[in-house]
GULUMRO-621221 format. One record per residue: x negated, y, z negated of N, C-alpha, C in turn; residue in three letters. Coordinates in steps of 0.1 Angstrom, whole numbers, plus 5000, padded with zeros to 4 digits. Layout:
REM GULUMRO-621221
XYZXYZXYZALA...
END
This chain:
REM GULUMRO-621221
334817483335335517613338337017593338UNK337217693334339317673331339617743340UNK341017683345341917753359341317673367UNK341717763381341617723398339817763395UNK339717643401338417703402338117813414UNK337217883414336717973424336117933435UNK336318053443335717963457334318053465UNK333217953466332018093474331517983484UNK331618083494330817993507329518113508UNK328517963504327117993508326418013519UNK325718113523325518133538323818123534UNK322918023545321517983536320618033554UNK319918083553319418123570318218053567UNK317518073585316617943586315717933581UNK315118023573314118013566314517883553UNK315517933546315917853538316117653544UNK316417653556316617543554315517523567UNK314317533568313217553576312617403577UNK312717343568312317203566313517073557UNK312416983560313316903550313316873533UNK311516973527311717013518312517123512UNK312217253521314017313519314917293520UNK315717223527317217133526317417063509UNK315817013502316217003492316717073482UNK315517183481315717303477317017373474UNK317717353485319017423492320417343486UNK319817233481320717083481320717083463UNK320217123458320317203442321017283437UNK320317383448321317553444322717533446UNK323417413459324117393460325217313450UNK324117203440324717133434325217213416UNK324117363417324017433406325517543408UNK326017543418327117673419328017513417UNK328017373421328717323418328817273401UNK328017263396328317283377328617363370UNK328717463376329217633372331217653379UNK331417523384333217553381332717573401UNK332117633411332817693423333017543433UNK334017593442334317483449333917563466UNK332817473473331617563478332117473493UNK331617553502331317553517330017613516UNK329617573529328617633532328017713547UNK327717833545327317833559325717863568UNK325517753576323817753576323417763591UNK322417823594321917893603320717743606UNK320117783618319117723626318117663620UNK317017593621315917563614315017633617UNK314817733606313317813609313417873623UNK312617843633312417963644313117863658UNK313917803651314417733667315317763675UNK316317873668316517973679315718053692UNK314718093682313918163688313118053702UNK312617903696312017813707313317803716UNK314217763711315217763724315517853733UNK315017973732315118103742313818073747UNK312818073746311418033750311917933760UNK312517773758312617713766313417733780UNK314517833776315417893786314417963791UNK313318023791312818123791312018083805UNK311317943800310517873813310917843825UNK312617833824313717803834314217863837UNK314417973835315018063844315418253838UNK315418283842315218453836316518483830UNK317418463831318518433820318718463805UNK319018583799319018543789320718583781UNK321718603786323018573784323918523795UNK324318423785325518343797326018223788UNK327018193796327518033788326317923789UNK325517963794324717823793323517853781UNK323317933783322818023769323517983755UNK324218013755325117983745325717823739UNK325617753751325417643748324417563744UNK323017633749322117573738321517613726UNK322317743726321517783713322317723704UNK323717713703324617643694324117503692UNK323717423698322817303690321817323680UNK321517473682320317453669320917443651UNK322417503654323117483639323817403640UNK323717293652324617183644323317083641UNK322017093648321216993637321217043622UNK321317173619321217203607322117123594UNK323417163603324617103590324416963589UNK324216883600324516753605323416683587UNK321916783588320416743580321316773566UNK321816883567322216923552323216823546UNK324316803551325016743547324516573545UNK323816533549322916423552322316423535UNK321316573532321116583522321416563506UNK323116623510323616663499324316493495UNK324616443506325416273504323916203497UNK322616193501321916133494321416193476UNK322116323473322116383458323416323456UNK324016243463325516203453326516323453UNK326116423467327316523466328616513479UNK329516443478330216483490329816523501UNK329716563508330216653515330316583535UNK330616733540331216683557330516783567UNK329716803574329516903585330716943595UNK330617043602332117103605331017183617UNK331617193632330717253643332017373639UNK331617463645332417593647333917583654UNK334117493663335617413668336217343661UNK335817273653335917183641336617273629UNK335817383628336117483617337417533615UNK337317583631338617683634337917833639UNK336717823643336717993648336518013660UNK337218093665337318163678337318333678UNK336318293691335818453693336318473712UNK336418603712336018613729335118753729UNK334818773742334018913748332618823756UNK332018903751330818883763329918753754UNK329418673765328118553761327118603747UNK326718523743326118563733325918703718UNK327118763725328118863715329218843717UNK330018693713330918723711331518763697UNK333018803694333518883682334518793677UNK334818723667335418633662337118763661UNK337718653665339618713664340118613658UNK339818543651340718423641339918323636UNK340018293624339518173610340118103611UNK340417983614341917893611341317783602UNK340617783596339717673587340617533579UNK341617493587342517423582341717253579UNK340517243585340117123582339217153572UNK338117293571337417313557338417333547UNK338817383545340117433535340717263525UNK340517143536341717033532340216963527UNK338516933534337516883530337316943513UNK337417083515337317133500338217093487UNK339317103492340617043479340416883479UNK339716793489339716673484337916633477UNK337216763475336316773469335016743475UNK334816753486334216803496333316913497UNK331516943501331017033503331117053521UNK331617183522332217163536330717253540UNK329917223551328817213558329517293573UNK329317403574329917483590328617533592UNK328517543606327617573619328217763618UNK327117823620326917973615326518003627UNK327118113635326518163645327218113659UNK328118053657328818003670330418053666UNK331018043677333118003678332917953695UNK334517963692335317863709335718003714UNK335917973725336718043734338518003735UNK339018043736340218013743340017883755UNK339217893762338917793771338217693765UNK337717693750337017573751335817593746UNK335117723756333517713752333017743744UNK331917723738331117783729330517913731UNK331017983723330018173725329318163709UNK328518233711327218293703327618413699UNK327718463683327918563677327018683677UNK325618673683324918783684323718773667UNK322818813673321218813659322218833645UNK321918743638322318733624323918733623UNK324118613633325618543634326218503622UNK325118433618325818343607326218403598UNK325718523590326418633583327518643583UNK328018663599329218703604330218593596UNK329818463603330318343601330618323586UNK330218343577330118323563331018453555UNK331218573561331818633553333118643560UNK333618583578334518593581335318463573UNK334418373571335118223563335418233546UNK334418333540334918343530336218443529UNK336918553537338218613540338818553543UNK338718443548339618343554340618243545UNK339618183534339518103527339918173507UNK339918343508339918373499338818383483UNK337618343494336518343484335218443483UNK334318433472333318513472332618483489UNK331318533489330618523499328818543495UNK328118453495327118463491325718413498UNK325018543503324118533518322818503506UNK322118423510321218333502319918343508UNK319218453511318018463524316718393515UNK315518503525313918453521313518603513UNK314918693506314418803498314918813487UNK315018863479315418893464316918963463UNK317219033472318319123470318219243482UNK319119343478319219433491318319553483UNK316519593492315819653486316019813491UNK315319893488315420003486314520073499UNK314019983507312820003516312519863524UNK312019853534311419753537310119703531UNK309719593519308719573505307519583519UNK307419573533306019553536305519693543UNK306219773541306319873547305820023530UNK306620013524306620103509305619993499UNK305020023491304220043480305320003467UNK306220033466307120033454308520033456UNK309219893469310219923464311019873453UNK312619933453313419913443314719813449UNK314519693441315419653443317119723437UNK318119683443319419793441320319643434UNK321019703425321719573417323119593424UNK323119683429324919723436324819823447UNK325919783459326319883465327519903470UNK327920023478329620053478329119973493UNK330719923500330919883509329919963520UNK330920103519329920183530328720213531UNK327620203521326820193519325920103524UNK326319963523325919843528326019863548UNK327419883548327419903562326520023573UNK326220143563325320233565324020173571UNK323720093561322319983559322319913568UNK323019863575323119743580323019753597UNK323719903598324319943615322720053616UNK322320073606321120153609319620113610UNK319319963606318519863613317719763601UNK318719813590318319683579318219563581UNK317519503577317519333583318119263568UNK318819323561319419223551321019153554UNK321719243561323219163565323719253581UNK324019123590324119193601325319313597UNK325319393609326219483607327919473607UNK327519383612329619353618330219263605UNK329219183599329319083587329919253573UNK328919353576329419413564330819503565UNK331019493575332419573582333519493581UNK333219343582334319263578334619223564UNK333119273556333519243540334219383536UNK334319453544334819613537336719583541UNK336319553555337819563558338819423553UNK337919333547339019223536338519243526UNK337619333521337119343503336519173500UNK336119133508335319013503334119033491UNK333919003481332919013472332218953475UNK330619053477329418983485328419033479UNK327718903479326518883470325118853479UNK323918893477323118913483321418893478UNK321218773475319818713467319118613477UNK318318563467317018473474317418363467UNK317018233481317318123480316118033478UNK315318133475313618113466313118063452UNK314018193449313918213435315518243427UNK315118223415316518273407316618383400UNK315818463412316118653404317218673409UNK317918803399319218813405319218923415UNK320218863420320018953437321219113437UNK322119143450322619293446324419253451UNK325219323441326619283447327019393456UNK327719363465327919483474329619443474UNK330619563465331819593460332319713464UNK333919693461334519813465334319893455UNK334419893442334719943429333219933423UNK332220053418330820053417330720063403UNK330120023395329620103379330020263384UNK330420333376329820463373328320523368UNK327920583379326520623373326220753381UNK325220813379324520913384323120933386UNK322820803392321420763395321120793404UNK320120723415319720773424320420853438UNK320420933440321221003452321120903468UNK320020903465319320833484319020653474UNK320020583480319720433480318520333483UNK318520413497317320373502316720413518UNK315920353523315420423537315320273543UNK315820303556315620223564315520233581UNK314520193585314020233598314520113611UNK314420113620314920063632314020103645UNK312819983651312520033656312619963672UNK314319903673314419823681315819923690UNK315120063690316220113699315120203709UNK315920233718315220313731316320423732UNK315820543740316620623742317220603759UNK318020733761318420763775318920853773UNK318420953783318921073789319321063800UNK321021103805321721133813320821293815UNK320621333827319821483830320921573838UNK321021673841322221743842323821693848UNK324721653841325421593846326621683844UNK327321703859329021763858329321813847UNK329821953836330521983831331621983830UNK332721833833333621833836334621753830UNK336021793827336721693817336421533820UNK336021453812336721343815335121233819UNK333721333819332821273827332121193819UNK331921253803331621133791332221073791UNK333421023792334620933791334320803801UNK333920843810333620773824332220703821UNK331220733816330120723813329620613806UNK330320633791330420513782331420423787UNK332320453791333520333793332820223801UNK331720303814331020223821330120113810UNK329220153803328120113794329319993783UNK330220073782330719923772331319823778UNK332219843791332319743800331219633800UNK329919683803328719603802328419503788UNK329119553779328819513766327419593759UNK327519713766326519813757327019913750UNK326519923737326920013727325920133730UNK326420223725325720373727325720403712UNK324620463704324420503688323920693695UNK324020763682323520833683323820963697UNK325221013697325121073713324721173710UNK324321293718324121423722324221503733UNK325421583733325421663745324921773743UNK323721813754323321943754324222043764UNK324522173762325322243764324122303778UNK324022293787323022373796323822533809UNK323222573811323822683821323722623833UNK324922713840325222633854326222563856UNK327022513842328022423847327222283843UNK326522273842325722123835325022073823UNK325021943821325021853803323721813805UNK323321793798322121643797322921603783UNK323321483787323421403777322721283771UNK322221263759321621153750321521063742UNK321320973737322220833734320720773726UNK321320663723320420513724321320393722UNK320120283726320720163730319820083723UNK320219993720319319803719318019793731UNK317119793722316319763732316119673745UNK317019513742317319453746318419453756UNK319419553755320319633767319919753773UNK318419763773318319863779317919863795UNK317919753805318119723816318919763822UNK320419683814321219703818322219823816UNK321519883809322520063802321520183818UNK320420113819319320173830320520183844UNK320620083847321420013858322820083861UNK323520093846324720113848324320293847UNK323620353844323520533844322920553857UNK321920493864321320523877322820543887UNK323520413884324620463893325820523891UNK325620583878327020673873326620803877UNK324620813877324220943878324620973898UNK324420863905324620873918326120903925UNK326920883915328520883913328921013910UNK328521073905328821223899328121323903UNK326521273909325521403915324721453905UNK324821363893324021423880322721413888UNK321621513883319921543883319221433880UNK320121303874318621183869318621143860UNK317921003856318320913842316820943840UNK316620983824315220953818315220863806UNK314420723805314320703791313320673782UNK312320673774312120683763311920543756UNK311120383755311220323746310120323739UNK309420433732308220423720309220493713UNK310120513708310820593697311420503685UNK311920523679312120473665313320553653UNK314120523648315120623641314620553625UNK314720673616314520673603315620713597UNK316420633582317520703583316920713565UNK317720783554317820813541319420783545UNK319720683529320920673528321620643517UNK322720713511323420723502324820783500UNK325620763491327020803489327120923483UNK326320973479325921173477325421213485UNK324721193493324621333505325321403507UNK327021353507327621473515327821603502UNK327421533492327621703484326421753477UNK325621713482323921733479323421793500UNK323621933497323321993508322222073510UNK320922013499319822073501318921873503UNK319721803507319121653511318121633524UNK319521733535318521723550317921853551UNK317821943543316522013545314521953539UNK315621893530314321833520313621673531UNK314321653535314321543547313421573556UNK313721703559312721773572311521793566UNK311521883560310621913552308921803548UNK309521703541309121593542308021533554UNK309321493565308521503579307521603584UNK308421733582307121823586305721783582UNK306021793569304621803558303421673566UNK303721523569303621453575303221473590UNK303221623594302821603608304121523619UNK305221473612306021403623307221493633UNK307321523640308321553645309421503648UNK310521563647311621523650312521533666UNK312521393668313421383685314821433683UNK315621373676316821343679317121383660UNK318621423659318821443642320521423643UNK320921273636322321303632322821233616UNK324121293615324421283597325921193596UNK325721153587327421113584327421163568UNK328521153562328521143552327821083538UNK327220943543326420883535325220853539UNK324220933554323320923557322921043565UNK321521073564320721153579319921053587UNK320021073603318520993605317921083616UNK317021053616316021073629315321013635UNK315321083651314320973658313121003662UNK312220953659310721013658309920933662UNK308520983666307620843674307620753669UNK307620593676307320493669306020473663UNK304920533665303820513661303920553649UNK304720633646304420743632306220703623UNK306220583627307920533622307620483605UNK306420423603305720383587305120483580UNK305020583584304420683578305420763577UNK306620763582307920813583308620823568UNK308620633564309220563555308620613546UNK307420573542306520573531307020733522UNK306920823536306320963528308021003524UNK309220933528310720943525311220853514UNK310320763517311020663500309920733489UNK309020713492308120833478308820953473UNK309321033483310021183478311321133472UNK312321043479313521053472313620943463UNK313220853461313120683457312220723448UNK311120693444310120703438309720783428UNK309820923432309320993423311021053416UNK312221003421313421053414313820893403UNK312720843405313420673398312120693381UNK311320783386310320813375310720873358UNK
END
């Protein structure tokens, strides 16, 4: 390859390096972007489900499930990772160095196990790579200002890999156990379509609405540095989908694809004060907590009073419970109600906003289906709705058939 060579940090999750026959596996594809001219990092996640056993084992000890101690053990499960890989790649005759996330240069602060990365300083991968080096980084961790280790939150390493490829000036290439970014969830639809491209916002649509192909904060960070990100299987060598600022021109499908989320719960604030300032008060409480609110709704009621509506992470929903019981006692509101059998459905695409017969045809759909609709909001590149969980796959099915399927015919 003529010139500087290029630069892509591989981001490989645990499935991919689940064993020590996949490490081999992994330790190829590695050596194959290296005969092709790129000068490579890597960023690799846990082995297989040992995140998940290390919460199990916290689990036996104590009810706990964010804190610094937390976070300090789950960050051992990606440094056995790099420690094995790089182990790997030195017995193929390839360089390379494992790097813990202190090592790296990244730092995050905010809350235990969501923390938010505020600086890359990768001055030791950066110097491993120019002396020809496969630089091996721990995915899913940073430091604190003080020192500690915090945890990036479910599908960290994402984060980790496309904040290091902005950092470093290079591609970004997430290497899972799927083919590309599909058009449906394949176990859920009959026929999906894999997508060869998508716009930034698009991806991020996908991502904040409960896709499991690139965490959401990972695609918000490739939009806001234009990182060129690529998205295949570390299986196979089909080609996977680029997700760019600048798209082919085409006039293909309107709706990209559907994708469902069935890891939120609702809450109802029930008549609360009509008064300046009392939403304001409400969330500010909830994000203090480190809970996010999706989806709001204020109902306009008589009397002087709101019910307002939200959702949350299923897994914050204790603590969003906690923090409304006593906002609702604080203000005289009527009562917290919530809701977790529910499920949000979204259709998504970069035409909707000028295809204004989309969320009629949306309903419609549902209707025909017998499903009702809870909750209904839009942006520009999406509708969703929240509807029973029970009836969240029959949701999909009868929405990627209408707009997917029978418009790809």
């Amino acid at each position: 390859m003529s010139g500087e060579a290029k630069t892509a940090v591989l981001k490989f999750g645990g499935s991919s390096v689940a064993d020590s026959d996949r490490m081999r596996e992994v330790t190829a594809i590695i050596k194959c972007y290296l005969e092709r001219g790129y000068r490579a990092a890597c960023i690799v996640s846990a082995m297989g489900n040992t995140t998940n056993d290390l919460l199990a084992l916290a689990g036996d000890i104590t009810d706990e499930t964010r804190g610094r101690e937390i976070d300090q053990l789950l960050a051992t499960g990606e440094q056995q990772s790099i420690a094995l890989l790089a182990l790997a790649l030195k017995r193929e005759g390839i360089p390379a160095q494992s790097f813990t996330a202190a090592q790296a240069g990244f730092y995050a602060n905010g809350f235990p196990t969501e923390g938010r990365i505020y600086r890359v300083a990768p001055k030791a991968v950066r110097t491993a790579m120019e002396d020809g080096l496969v630089a091996v980084v721990a995915g899913f961790q940073a430091i604190t200002d003080d020192g500690d280790v915090i945890t990036l939150g479910r599908g960290g390493s994402d984060l980790s890999a496309v904040a290091l490829a902005a950092a470093l000036g290079g591609e970004c290439h997430i290497l899972k156990d799927v083919p590309g970014v599909m058009s449906a969830d394949p176990k859920v639809v009959r026929a999906p379509i894999k997508l060869s491209c998508l716009s930034y916002q698009e991806c991020m649509e996908f991502s904040s609405l409960g896709a499991k192909m690139l965490q959401a904060r990972s695609a918000e960070v490739a939009a806001r540095y234009e990182v060129p990100l690529y998205v295949a299987s570390s299986f196979t060598k089909e080609e996977g989908t680029w997700v760019l600022q600048d798209l082919p021109v085409s006039e293909g499908l309107i709706i990209k694809g559907v994708v469902h989320d069935t890891k939120v719960a609702k809450i109802v604030m029930m008549g609360v004060p009509d008064v300046p300032g009392v939403a304001g008060r409400l969330f500010t409480s909830l994000a203090d907590r480190g809970i996010g609110a999706e989806m709001i709704i204020q109902n306009n009621m008589r009397g002087g009073m709101n019910d307002i509506g939200f959702l949350v992470r299923k897994e914050l929903l204790d603590g969003a419970i906690d923090v409304c019981r006593g906002f609702s006692r604080d203000v005289d509101a009527q009562g917290v109600s919530f809701n977790t059998e529910i499920a949000r459905v979204s259709i998504v695409g970069a035409g909707i906003a000028n295809h204004p017969d989309i969320p009629s045809r949306m309903f419609t759909v549902l209707a025909k289906e017998g499903i009702n609709i809870d909750m209904i909001a839009s942006t520009a590149l999406a509708v969703t709705c929240v509807v029973a969980n029970a009836r969240t796959e029959d949701a999909v099915r009868a929405l990627h058939e209408h707009f997917i399927e029978e418009e790809a015919v």
